[in-house]
C-alpha positions in Angstrom: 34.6 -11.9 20.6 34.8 -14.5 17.8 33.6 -14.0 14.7 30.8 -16.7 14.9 30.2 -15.8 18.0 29.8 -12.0 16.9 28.0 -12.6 13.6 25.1 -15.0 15.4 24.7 -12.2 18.1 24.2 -9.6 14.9 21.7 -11.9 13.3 19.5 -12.8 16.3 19.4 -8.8 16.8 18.6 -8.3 12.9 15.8 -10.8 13.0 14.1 -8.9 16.4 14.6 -5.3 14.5 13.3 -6.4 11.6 9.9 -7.5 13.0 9.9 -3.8 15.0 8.6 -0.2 13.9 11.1 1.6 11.7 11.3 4.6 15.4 12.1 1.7 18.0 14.2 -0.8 16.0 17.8 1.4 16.5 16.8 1.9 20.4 15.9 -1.7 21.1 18.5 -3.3 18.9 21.4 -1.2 21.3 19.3 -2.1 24.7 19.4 -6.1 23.3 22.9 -5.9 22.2 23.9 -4.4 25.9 22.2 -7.0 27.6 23.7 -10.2 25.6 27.2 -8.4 26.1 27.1 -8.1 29.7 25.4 -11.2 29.8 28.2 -13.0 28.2 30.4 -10.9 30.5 29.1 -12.2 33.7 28.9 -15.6 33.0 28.9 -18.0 36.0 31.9 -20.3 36.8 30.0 -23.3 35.0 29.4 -22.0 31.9 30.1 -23.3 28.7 33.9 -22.2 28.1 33.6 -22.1 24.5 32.0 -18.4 23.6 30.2 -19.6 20.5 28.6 -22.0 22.7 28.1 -19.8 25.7 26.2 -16.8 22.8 24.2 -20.3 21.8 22.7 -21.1 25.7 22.1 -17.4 26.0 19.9 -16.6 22.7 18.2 -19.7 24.3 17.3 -18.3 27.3 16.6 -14.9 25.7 13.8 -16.7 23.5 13.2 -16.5 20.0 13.1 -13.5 17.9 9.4 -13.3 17.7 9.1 -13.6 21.2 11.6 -10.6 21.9 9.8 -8.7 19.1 6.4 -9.6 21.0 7.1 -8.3 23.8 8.4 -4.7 22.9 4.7 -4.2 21.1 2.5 -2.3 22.8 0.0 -4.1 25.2 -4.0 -4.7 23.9 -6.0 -4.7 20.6 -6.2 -1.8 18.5 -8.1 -1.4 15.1 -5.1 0.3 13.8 -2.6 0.1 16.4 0.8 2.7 16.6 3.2 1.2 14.1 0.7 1.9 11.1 -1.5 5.0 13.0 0.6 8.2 11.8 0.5 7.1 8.2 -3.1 6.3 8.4 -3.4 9.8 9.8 -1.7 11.4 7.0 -3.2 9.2 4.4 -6.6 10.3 6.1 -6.2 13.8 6.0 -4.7 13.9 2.2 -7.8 12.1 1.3 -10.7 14.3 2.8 -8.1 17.6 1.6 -7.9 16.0 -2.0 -12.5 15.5 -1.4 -12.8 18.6 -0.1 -10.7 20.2 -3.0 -12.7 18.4 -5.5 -15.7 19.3 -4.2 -14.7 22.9 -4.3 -12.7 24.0 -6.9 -15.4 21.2 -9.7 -18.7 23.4 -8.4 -17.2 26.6 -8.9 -15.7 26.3 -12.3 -19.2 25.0 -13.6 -20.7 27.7 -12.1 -18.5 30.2 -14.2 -20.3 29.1 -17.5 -24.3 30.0 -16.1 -25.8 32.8 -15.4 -26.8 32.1 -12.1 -26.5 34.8 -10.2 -25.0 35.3 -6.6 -28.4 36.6 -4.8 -29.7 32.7 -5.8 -26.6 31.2 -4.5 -28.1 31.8 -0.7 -31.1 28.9 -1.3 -30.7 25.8 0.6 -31.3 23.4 -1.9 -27.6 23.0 -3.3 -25.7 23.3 0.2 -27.8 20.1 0.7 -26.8 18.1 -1.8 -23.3 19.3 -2.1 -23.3 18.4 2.0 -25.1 15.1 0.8 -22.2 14.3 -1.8 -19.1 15.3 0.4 -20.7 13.1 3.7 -21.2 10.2 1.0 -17.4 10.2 -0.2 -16.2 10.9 2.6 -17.7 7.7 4.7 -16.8 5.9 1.7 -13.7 6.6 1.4 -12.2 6.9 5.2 -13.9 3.5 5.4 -12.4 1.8 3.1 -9.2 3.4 4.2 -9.9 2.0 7.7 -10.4 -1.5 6.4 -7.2 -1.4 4.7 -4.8 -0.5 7.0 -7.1 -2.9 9.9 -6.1 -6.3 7.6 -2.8 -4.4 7.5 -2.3 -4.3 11.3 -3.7 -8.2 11.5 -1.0 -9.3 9.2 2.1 -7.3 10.3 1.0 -8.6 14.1 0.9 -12.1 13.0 5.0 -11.3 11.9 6.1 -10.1 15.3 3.7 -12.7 17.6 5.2 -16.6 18.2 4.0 -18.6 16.3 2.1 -21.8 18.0 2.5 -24.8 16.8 0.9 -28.2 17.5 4.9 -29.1 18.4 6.8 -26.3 18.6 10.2 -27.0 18.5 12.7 -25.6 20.4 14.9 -22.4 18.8 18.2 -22.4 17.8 20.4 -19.9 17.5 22.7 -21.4 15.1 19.6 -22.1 12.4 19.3 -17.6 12.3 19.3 -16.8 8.5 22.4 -14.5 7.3 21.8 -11.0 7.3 20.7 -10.0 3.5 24.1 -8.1 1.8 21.7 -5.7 1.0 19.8 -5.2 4.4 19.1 -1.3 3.9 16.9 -1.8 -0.1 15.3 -5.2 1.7 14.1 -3.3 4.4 9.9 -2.2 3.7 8.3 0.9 4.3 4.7 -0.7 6.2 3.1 2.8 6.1 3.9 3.6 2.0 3.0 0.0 1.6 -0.5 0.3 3.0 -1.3 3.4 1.3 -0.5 1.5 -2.0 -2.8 -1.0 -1.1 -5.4 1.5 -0.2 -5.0 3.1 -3.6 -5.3 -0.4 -5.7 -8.0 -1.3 -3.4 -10.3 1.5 -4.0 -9.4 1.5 -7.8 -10.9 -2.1 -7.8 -13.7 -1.2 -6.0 -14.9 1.6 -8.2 -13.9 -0.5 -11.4 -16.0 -3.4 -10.9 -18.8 -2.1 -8.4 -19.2 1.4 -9.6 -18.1 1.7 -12.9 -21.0 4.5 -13.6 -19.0 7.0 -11.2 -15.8 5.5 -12.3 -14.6 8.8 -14.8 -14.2 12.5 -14.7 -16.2 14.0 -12.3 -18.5 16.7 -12.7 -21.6 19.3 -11.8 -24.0 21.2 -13.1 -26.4 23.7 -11.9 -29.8 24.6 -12.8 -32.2 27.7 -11.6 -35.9 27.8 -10.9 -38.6 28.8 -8.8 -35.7 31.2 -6.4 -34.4 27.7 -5.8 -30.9 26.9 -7.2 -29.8 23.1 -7.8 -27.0 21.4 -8.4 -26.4 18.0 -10.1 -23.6 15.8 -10.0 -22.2 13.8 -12.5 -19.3 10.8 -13.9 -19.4 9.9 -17.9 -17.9 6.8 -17.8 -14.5 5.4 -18.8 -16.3 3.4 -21.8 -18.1 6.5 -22.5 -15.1 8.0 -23.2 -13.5 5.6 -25.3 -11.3 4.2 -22.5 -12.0 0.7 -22.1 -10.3 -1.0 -18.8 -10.2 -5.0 -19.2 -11.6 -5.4 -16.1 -10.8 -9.1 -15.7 -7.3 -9.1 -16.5 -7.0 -6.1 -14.1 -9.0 -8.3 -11.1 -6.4 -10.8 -11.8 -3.7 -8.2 -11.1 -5.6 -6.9 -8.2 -5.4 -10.4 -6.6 -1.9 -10.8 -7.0 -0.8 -7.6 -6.2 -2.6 -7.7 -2.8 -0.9 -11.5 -1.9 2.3 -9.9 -3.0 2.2 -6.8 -0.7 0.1 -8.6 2.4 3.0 -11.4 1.7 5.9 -8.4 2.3 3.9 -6.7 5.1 4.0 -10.8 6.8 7.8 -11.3 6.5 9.0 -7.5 7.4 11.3 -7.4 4.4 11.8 -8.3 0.6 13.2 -11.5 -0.3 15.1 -12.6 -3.6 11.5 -14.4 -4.4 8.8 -11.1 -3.6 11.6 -9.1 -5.7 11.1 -11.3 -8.9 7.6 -11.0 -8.2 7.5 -8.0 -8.1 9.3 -7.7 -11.5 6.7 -10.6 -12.8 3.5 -8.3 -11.6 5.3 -5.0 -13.3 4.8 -7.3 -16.7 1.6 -7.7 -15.9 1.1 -4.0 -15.2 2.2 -3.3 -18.8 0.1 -6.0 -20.1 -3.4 -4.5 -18.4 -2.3 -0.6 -19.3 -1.2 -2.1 -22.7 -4.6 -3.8 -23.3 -6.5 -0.7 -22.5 -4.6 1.4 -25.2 -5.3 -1.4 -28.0 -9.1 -1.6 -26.6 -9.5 2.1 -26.8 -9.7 4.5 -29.7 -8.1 8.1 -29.8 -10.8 11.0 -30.5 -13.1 8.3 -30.2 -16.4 8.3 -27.5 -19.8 7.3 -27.2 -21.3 10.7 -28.9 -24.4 9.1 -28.4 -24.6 8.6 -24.5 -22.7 11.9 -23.8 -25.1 13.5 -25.8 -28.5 12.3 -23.9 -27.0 12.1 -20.5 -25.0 14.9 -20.4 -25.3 17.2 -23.3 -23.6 20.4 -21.7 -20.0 18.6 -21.4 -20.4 17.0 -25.1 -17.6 19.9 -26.4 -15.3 18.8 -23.6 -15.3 15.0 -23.7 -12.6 14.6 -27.1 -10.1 16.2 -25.2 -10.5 14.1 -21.2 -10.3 11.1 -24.4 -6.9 12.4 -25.2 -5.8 13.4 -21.8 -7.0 9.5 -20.1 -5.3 7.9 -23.4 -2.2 9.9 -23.6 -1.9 9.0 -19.3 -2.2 6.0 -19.9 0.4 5.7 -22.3 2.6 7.3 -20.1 1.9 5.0 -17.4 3.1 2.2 -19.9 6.1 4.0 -20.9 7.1 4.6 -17.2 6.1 0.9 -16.3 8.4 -0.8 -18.9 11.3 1.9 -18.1 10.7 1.0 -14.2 10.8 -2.8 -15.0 13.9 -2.6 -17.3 15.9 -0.9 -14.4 14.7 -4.0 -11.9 15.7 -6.3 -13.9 19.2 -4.6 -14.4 19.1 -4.7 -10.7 18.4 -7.8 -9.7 21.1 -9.0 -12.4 23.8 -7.4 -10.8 22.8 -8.9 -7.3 25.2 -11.3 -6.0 22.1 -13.8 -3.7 23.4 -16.1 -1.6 20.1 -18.3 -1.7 17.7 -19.2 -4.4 14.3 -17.4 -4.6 12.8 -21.0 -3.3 14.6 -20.8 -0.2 13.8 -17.0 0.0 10.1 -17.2 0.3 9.2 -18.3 3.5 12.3 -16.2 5.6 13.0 -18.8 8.5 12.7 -17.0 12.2 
């Protein structure tokens, strides 16, 4: 076969895969490949002699690559359908394990310091709010989860339908974009993606609309009238000393979700989402930088600790040091992280500027 021939056939079947789950593309990229091959082979006696031209009338006929993508998803709606399903399974089930773990392992280490006893464990008050508390996070967070990865599906099935326009025009096989020289690190992982999402999303969430909760988490019991009770509690991040600029971190929210909803669309990085994301790693280090230089070291808000929650006051200088000092780590990690993009992305040889790379023609 010739060479432009062979190369626009490898393109049209790039262009379908990509816009495929990660377990089908290698099975329907060999089926496609098959078909055009033997199509090309039995060719009727009036076809175009030249082959280029023949591959040209056949990608014609076969449709576009959304089209072919289209029709290897599975038929009807779904909330989360099966390309994103198993990782919302497994992010799922990490979630209520990493809840129920909390709720666990947090009661029974503040119980270690009372002298409750294990006869006044049996009363029902407790069990009922500790069964309040775990329904409560657990809604919360398994529906915000759901949300997520929902707007996730909506977008990533908006990359594999057709797209309808008032005049569509008709699709050329010889317009198919070069396969990117570095196919394999362009290539996105939807599922890790999502769960990143998930994670930012739920940190904004907590940050502006429940900042009260927003800190270390923790109980405390109290016995009375052969009843035993326990408490729940969060001293704040600005209790703490630990103060998050929460505008400049909205700000980062915002992009960060374009950015990634952006990737999710197209099916793959571009030389324009890859500067991006270099641009929103500065801004990472900005926000986590701000925070250190807002915050103090060994320094908290004695006086709040001490009226709201008196019985932690010997413990909250060192969850200071320990937020402050992960922070600072996060910075370190964040600038180290950039630095090795950027070294990266020098060394990349692109054969089209990041203008041309942000909107990937299909």
């Amino acid at each position: 076969m010739q060479r432009p021939a062979h190369e626009m056939i490898e393109r049209y079947l790039y262009e379908v895969a990509r816009r495929l789950p990660v377990t089908e593309r290698e099975d329907v990229t060999q089926e496609l490949r098959s078909l055009l091959l033997d199509g090309l082979e039995d060719r009727e006696p009036g076809a175009p002699p030249d082959e280029e031209r023949a591959v040209v009338e056949l990608l014609r006929q076969m449709g576009s690559p959304q089209q072919i993508a289209a029709r290897y998803q599975p038929g009807g709606r779904s909330l989360i359908g099966p390309h994103l399903y198993p990782v919302f399974l497994t992010v799922a089930r990490y979630t209520l394990i990493g809840l129920t773990a909390v709720m666990v392992i947090l009661p029974g280490l503040s119980l270690m310091g009372t002298t409750i006893t294990g006869s006044s464990l049996g009363s029902a008050g407790w069990v009922a709010e500790w069964a309040r508390l775990f329904v409560e996070s657990a809604v919360f967070s398994l529906g915000m989860l759901v949300l997520v990865f929902a707007l996730a599906e909506r977008v990533m099935a908006r990359q594999a339908a057709p797209i309808q326009a008032k005049a569509p025009r008709p699709f050329d096989p010889r317009t198919l974009p070069a396969i990117p020289a570095h196919k394999e690190a362009d290539r996105i992982s939807p599922g890790r993606m999502v769960a990143y999402v998930y994670a930012i999303t739920a940190l904004f969430v907590m940050l502006n609309f429940f900042p009260r909760w927003f800190g270390p988490f923790f109980f405390s019991w109290s016995a009375g009238g052969g009843d035993t009770m326990m408490t729940a509690g969060a001293i704040p991040l600005s209790a703490l000393g630990v103060h998050v600029p929460v505008a400049i971190y909205d700000v980062w929210w915002v992009l960060a979700m374009a950015l990634n909803l952006a990737v999710l669309r197209s099916g793959r990085w571009t030389v324009a989402t890859r500067w991006a994301e270099i641009a929103l790693r500065l801004l990472t280090a900005v926000v986590l930088g701000m925070t250190i230089g807002a915050s103090s070291f060994g320094g908290y808000d004695a006086a709040w600790v001490r009226a709201k929650y008196p019985e932690v006051e010997s413990a909250v200088p060192v969850l200071n040091w320990i937020l402050l000092l992960t922070v600072a780590w996060m910075l370190v990690a964040t600038v180290i992280g950039t630095v090795r993009r950027l070294y990266r992305e020098a060394r990349r040889a692109p054969s089209t500027s990041p203008a041309m790379e942000l909107h990937p023609r299909a």
